[in-house]
BADREN-511836 format. One record per residue (C-alpha): residue number from 1; x, y negated, z. Coordinates in nm, 3 decimals, padded with zeros to 5 digits. Last residue first. Layout:
BEGIN
+-----+---------+---------+---------+
! seq !      px !      py !      pz !
+-----+---------+---------+---------+
! NUM !       X !       Y !       Z !
...
+-----+---------+---------+---------+
This chain:
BEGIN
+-----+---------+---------+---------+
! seq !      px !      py !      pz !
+-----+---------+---------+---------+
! 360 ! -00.254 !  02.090 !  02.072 !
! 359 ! -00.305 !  02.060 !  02.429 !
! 358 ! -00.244 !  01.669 !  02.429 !
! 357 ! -00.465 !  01.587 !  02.157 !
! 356 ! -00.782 !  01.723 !  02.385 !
! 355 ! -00.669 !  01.471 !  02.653 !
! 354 ! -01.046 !  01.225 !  02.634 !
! 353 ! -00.806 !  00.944 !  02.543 !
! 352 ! -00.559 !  01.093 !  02.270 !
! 351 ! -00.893 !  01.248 !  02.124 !
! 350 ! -01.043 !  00.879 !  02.092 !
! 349 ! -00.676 !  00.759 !  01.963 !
! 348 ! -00.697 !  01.045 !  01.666 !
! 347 ! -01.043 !  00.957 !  01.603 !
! 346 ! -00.971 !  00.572 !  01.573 !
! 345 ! -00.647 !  00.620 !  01.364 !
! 344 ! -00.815 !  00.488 !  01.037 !
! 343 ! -00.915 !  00.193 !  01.219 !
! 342 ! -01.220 ! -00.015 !  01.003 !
! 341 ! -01.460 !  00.299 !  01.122 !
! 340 ! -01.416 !  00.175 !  01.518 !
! 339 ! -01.546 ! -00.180 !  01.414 !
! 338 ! -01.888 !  00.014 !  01.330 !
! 337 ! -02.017 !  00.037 !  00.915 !
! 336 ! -01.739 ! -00.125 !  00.797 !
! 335 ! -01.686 ! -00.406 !  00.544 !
! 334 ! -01.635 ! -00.288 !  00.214 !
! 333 ! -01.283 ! -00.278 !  00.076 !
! 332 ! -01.036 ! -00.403 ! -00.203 !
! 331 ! -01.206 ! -00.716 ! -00.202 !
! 330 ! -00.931 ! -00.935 ! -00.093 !
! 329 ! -01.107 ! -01.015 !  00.211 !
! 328 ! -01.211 ! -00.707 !  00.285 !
! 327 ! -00.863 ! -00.526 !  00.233 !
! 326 ! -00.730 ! -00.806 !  00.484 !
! 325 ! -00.978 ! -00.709 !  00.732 !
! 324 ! -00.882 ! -00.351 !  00.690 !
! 323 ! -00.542 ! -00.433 !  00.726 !
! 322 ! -00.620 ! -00.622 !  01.050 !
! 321 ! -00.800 ! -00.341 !  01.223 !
! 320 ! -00.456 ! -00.088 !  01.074 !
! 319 ! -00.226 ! -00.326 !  01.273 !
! 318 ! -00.430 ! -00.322 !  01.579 !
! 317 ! -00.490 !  00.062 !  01.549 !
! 316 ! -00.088 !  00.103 !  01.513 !
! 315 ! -00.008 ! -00.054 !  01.799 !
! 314 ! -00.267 !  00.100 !  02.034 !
! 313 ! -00.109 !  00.424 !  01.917 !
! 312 !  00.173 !  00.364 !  01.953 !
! 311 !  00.081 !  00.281 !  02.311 !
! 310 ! -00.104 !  00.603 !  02.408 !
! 309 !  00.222 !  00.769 !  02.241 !
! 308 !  00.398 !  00.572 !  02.496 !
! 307 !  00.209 !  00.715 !  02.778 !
! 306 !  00.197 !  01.025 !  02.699 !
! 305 !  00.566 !  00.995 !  02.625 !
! 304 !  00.605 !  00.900 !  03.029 !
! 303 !  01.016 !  01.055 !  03.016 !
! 302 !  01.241 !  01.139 !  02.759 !
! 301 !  01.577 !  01.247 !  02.942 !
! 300 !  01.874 !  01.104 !  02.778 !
! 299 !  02.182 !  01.249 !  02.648 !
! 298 !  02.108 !  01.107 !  02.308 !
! 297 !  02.225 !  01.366 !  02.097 !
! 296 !  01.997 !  01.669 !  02.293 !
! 295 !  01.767 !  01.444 !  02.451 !
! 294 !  01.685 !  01.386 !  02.084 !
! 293 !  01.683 !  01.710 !  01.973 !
! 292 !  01.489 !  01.829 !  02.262 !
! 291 !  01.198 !  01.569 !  02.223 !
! 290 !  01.209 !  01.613 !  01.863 !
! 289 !  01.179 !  02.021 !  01.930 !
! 288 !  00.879 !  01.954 !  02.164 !
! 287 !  00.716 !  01.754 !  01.955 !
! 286 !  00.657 !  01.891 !  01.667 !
! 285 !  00.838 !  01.699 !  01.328 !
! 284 !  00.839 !  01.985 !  01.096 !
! 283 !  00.760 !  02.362 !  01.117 !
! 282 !  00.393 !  02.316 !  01.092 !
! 281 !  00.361 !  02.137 !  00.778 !
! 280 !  00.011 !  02.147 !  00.709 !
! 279 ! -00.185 !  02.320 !  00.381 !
! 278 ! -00.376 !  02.090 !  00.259 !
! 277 ! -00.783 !  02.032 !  00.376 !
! 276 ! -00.887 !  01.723 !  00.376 !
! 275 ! -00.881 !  01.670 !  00.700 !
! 274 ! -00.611 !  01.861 !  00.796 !
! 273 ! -00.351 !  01.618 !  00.562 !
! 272 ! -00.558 !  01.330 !  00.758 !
! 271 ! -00.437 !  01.497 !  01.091 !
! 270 ! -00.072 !  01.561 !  00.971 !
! 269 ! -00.041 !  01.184 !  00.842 !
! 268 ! -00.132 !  01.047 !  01.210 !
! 267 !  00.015 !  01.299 !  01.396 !
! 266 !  00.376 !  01.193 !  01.226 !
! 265 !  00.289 !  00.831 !  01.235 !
! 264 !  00.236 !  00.933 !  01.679 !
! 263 !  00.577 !  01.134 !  01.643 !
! 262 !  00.749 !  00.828 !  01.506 !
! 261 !  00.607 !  00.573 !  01.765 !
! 260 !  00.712 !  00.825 !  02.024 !
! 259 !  01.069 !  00.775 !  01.958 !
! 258 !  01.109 !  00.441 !  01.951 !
! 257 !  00.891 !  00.333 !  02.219 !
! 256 !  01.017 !  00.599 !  02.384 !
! 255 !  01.391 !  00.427 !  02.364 !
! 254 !  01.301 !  00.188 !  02.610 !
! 253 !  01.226 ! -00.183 !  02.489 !
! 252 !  01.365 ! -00.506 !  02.375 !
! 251 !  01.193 ! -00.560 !  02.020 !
! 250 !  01.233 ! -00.508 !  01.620 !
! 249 !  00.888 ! -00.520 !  01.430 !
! 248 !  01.017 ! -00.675 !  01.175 !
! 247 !  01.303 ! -00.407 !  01.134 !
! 246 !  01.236 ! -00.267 !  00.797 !
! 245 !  01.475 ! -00.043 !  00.714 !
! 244 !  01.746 !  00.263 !  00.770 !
! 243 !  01.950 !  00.341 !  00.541 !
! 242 !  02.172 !  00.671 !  00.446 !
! 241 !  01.982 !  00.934 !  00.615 !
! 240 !  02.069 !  01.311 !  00.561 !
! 239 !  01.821 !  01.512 !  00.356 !
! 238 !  02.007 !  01.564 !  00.054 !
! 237 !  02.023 !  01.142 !  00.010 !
! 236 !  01.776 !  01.003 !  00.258 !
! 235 !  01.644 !  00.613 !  00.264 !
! 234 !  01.441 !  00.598 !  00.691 !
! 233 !  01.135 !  00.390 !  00.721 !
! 232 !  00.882 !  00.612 !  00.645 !
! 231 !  01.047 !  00.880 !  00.862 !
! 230 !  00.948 !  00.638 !  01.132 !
! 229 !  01.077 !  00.401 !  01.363 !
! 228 !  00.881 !  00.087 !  01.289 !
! 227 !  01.012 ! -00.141 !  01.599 !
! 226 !  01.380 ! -00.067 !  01.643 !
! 225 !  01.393 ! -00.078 !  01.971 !
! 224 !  01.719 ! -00.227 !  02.134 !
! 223 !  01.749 ! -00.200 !  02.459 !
! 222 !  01.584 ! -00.379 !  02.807 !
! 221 !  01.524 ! -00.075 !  03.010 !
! 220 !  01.361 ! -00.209 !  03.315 !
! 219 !  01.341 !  00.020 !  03.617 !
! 218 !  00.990 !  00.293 !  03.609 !
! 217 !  00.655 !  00.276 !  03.732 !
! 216 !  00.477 !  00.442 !  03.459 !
! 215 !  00.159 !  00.216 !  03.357 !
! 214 ! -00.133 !  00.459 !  03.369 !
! 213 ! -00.436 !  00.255 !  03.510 !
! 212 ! -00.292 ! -00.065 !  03.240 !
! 211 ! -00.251 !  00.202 !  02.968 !
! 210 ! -00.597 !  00.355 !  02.966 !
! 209 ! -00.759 !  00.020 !  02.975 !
! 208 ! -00.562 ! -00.069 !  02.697 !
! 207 ! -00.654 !  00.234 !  02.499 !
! 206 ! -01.043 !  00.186 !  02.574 !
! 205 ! -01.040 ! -00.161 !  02.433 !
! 204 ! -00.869 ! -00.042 !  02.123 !
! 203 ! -01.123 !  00.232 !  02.039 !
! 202 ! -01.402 ! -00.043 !  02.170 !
! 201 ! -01.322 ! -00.280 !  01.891 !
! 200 ! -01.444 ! -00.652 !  01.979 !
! 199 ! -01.419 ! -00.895 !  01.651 !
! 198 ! -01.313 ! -01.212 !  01.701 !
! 197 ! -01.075 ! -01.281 !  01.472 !
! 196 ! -00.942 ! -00.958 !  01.553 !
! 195 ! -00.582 ! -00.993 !  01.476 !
! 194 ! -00.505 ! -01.316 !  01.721 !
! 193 ! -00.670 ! -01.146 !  02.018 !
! 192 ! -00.453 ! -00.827 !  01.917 !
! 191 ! -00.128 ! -00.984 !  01.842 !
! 190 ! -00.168 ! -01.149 !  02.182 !
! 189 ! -00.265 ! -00.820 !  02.373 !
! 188 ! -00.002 ! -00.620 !  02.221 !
! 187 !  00.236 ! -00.909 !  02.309 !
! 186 !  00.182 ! -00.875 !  02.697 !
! 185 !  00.178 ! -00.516 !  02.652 !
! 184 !  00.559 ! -00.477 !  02.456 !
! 183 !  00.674 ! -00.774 !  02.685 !
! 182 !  00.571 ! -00.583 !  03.011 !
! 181 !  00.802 ! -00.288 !  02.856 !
! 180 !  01.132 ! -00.524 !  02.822 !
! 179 !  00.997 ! -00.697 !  03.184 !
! 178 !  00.875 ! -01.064 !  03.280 !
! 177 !  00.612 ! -01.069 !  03.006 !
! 176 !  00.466 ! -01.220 !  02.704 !
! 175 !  00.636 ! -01.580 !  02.698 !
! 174 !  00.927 ! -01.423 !  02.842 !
! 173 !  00.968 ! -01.248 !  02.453 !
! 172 !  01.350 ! -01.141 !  02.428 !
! 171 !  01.454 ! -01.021 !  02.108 !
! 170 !  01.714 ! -01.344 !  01.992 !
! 169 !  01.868 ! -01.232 !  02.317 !
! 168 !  01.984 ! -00.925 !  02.230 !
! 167 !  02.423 ! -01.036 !  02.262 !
! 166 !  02.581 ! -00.688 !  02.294 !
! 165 !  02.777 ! -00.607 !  02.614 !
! 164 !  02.463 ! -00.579 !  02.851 !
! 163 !  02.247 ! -00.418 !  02.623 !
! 162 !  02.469 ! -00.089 !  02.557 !
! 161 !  02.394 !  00.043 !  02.207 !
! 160 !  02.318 !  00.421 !  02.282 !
! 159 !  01.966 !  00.339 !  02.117 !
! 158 !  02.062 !  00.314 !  01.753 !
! 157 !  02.297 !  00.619 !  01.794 !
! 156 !  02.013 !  00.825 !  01.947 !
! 155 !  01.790 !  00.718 !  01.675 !
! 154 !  02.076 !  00.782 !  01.402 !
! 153 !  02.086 !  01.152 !  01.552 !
! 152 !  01.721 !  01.206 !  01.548 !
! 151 !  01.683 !  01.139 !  01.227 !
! 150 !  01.990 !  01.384 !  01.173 !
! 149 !  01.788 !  01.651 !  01.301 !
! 148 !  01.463 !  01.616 !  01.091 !
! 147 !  01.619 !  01.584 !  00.814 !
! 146 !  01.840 !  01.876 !  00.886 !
! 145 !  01.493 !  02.075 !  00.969 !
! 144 !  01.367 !  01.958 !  00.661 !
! 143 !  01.657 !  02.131 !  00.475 !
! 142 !  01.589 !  02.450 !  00.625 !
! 141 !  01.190 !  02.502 !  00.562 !
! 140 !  01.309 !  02.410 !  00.216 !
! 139 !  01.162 !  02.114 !  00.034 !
! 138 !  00.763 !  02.097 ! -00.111 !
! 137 !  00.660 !  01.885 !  00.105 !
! 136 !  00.960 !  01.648 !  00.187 !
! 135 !  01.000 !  01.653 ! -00.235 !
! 134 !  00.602 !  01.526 ! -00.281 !
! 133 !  00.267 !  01.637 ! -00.148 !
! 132 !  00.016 !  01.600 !  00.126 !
! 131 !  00.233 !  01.579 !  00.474 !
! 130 !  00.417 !  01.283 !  00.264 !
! 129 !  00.142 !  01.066 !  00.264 !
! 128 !  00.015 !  00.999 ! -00.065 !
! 127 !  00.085 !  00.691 ! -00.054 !
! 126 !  00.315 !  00.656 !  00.301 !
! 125 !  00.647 !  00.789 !  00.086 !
! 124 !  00.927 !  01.009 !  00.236 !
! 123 !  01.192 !  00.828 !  00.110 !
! 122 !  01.475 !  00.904 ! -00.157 !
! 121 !  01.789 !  00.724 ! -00.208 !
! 120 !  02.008 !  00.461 ! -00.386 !
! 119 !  02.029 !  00.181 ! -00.141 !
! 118 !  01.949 ! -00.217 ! -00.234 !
! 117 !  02.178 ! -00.481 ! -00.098 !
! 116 !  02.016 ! -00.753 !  00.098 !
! 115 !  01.840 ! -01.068 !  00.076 !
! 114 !  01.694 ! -01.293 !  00.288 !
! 113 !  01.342 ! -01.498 !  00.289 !
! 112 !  01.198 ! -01.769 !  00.393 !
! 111 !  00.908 ! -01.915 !  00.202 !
! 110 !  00.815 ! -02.116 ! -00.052 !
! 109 !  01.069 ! -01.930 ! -00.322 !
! 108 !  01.335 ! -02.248 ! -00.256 !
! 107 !  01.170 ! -02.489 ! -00.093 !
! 106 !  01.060 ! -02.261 !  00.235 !
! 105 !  01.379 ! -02.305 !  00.388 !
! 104 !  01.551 ! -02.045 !  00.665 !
! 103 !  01.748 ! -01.795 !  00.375 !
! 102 !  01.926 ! -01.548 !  00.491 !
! 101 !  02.197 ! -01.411 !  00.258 !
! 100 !  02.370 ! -01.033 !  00.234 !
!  99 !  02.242 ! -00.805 !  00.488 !
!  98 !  02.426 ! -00.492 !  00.417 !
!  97 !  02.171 ! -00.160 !  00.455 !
!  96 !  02.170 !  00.017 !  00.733 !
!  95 !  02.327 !  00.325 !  00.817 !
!  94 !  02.362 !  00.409 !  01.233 !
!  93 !  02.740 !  00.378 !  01.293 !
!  92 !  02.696 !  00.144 !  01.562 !
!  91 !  02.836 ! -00.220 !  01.681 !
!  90 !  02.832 ! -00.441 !  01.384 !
!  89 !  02.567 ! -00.234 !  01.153 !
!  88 !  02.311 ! -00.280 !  01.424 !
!  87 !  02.405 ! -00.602 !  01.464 !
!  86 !  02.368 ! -00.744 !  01.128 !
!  85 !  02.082 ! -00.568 !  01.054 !
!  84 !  01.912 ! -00.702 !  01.331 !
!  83 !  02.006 ! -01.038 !  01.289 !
!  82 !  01.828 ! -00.986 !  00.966 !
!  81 !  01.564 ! -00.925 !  01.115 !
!  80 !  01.556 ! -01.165 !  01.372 !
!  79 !  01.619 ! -01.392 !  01.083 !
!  78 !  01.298 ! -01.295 !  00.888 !
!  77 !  01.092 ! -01.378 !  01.205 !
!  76 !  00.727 ! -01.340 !  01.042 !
!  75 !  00.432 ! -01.440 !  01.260 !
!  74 !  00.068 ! -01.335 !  01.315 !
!  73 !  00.090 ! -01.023 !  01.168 !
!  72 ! -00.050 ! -00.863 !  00.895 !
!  71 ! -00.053 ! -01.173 !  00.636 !
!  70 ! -00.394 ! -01.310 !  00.499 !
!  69 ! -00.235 ! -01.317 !  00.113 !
!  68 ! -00.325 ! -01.697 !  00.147 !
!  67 ! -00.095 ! -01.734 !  00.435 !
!  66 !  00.218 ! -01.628 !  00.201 !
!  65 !  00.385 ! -01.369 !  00.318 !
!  64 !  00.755 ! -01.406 !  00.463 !
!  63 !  00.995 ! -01.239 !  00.168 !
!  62 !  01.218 ! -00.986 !  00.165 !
!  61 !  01.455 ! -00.989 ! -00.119 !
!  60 !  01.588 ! -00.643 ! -00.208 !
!  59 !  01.897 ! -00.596 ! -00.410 !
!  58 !  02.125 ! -00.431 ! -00.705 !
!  57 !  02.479 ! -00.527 ! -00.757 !
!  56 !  02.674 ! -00.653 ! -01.098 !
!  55 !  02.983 ! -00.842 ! -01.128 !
!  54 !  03.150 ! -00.840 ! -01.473 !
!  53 !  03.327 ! -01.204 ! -01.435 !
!  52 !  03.061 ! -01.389 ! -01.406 !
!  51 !  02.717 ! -01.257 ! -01.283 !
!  50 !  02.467 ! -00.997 ! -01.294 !
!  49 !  02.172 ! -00.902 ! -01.053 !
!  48 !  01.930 ! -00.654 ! -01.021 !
!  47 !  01.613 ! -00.666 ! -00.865 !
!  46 !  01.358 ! -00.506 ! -00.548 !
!  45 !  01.068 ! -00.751 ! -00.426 !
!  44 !  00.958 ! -00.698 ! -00.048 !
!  43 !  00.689 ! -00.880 !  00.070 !
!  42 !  00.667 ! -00.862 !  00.468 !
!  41 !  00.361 ! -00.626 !  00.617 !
!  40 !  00.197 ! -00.303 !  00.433 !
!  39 !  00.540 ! -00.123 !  00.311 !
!  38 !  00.537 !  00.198 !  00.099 !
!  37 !  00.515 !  00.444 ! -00.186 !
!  36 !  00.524 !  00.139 ! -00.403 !
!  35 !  00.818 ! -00.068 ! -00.416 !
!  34 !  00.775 ! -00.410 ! -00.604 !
!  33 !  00.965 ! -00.480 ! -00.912 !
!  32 !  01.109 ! -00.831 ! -00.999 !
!  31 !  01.230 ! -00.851 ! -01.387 !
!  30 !  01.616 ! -00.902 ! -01.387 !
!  29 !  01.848 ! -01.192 ! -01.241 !
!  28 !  02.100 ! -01.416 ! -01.426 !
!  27 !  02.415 ! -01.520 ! -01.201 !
!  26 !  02.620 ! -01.779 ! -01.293 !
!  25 !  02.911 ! -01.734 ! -00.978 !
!  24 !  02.691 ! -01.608 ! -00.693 !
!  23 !  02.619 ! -01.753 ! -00.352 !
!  22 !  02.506 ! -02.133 ! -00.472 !
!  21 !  02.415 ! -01.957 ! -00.807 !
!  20 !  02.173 ! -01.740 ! -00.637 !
!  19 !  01.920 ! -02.008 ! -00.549 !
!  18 !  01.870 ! -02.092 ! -00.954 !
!  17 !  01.813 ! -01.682 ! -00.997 !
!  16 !  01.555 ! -01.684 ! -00.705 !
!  15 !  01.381 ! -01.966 ! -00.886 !
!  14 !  01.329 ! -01.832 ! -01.209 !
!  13 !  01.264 ! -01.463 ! -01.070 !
!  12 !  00.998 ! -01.669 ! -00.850 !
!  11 !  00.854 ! -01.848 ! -01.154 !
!  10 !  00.829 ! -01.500 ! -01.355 !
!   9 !  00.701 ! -01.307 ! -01.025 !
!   8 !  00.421 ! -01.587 ! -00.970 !
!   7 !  00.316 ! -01.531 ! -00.627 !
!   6 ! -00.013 ! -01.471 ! -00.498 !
!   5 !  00.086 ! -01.152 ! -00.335 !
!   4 ! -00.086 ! -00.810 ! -00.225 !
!   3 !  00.157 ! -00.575 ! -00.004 !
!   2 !  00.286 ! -00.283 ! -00.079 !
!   1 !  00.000 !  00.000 !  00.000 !
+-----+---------+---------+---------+
């Protein structure tokens, strides 16, 4: 589902290429693609590049949405995410992608943007889901399992960076809350009032109710979370990962947040793949063995993932609410019937809250 734009691709190529030449000697850019297995939040435009002297590179521009295109969240921080990318490559070996140029201005594509260097790879695509069809589907039992593995690796990696020698500032969020998981609520709540325009849905109601009587008591872990940890997310070349993207939803958190957002996108594709009927993947991504590979490279103990998956899923059924009203007001869908039928996750969550997801 890439996201809709208002944009002019032939005036933005136009521009992007006069914006280049301050970083680039005379370079002319190609066509603008848009990727399309994925991404439902910033604008992402994928081109190639020449310039003098025989240079050549290929890149992604990512792009704050324009409020006309009634943008998924209620702000875009394009330089925490490329400070992100910056740091991440700075101080671990987890792979992600070279962060080239940000951009702060609006005048030069109307909004800001930065760009980075484009990675040759395969991902396991959102549309169709990749618990439906495509190379994940139809690989080896064996070769999953690596994938599977080494995901777990670069998470561990990404979360062994030690928050008191690396500069995370940039992440904090006082305004929401006086702790790293106090933060993740207090913005929840925010993003939520500002999604809904309005609009009470009880599935998301019931889920923070759940999670204020079941808050773990447990000491601040202020790390690194990388937001959108998922599969989705991840480039692979013969199942090992060689990027890893999208970081707008970067925070200060503990690792579960992390790691139990993934399993909770996982549930979410294998329930729909149920539903209509295929033939689930039952040797990849269960919980138990992520749990234990992770502890396993990480060296951690997981701890409270009920209640983290509670919260990914809270997170997700905000962000699917306001894709559905941005589908209606774009006309590619009708209003729905109950608030609960605009979240695609709403049975899922209900089963999450009545326990009979937790014994399968």
């Amino acid at each position: 589902m890439p996201v809709p734009s208002s944009r002019d691709h032939a005036d933005v190529r136009a521009r992007l290429e006069e914006w280049l030449d301050g970083h680039l000697p005379q370079p002319t850019v190609s066509e603008l693609t848009i990727p399309q297995a994925s991404g439902f939040s910033s604008e992402t435009l994928l081109f190639d590049a020449t310039w003098a002297g025989g240079g050549r590179g290929s890149f992604v521009a990512r792009l704050q949405p324009a409020d006309t295109d009634v943008p998924v969240f209620p702000e875009y921080d394009l330089e925490l995410q490329y400070r992100c990318l910056n740091l991440v490559r700075e101080h671990t070996a987890v792979p992600v992608p070279v962060a080239r140029w940000f951009e702060p201005e609006t005048e030069p594509l109307g909004s800001p943007f930065f760009v980075m260097d484009r990675v040759d790879g395969v991902v396991p695509p959102d549309m169709m889901p990749y618990t439906f069809e495509g190379w994940l589907y139809d690989a080896d039992p064996a070769d999953r399992a690596r994938l599977q593995d080494r995901t777990m690796a670069v998470l561990a990696e990404l979360h062994a960076i030690d928050a008191t020698a690396v500069d995370l500032a940039f992440l904090d969020r006082p305004e929401h809350g006086s702790s790293a998981l106090d933060q993740h609520l207090g913005y929840q709540r925010w993003y939520y009032d500002w999604a809904r325009d309005g609009e009470t849905y009880p599935v998301l109601e019931a889920t923070f109710e759940w999670l204020a009587a079941n808050r773990p008591d447990r000491p601040d872990e202020p790390g690194l979370n990388w937001g959108d940890a998922r599969i989705g997310n991840v480039i692979y070349v013969d199942f090992e990962p060689v990027a890893v993207l999208d970081w707008e939803m970067a925070a200060l958190g503990p690792p579960e947040v992390d790691l139990a957002w993934g399993l909770f996108m996982h549930s979410f594709f294998a329930t729909a793949a149920e539903v209509m009927g295929i033939a689930p993947l039952d040797d990849f991504y269960r919980r138990a063995d992520v749990v234990a590979q992770y502890e396993a490279h990480s060296g951690r103990t997981v701890r409270d993932l009920e209640f983290f998956e509670m919260l990914a899923a809270l997170r997700y059924g905000i962000i699917a609410a306001r894709l559905h009203r941005r589908q209606v007001a774009i006309g590619e869908a009708e209003p729905a019937a109950t608030p609960d039928d605009a979240i695609m996750t709403s049975t899922l969550t209900y089963s999450m809250l009545d326990g009979s997801y937790w014994d399968q």
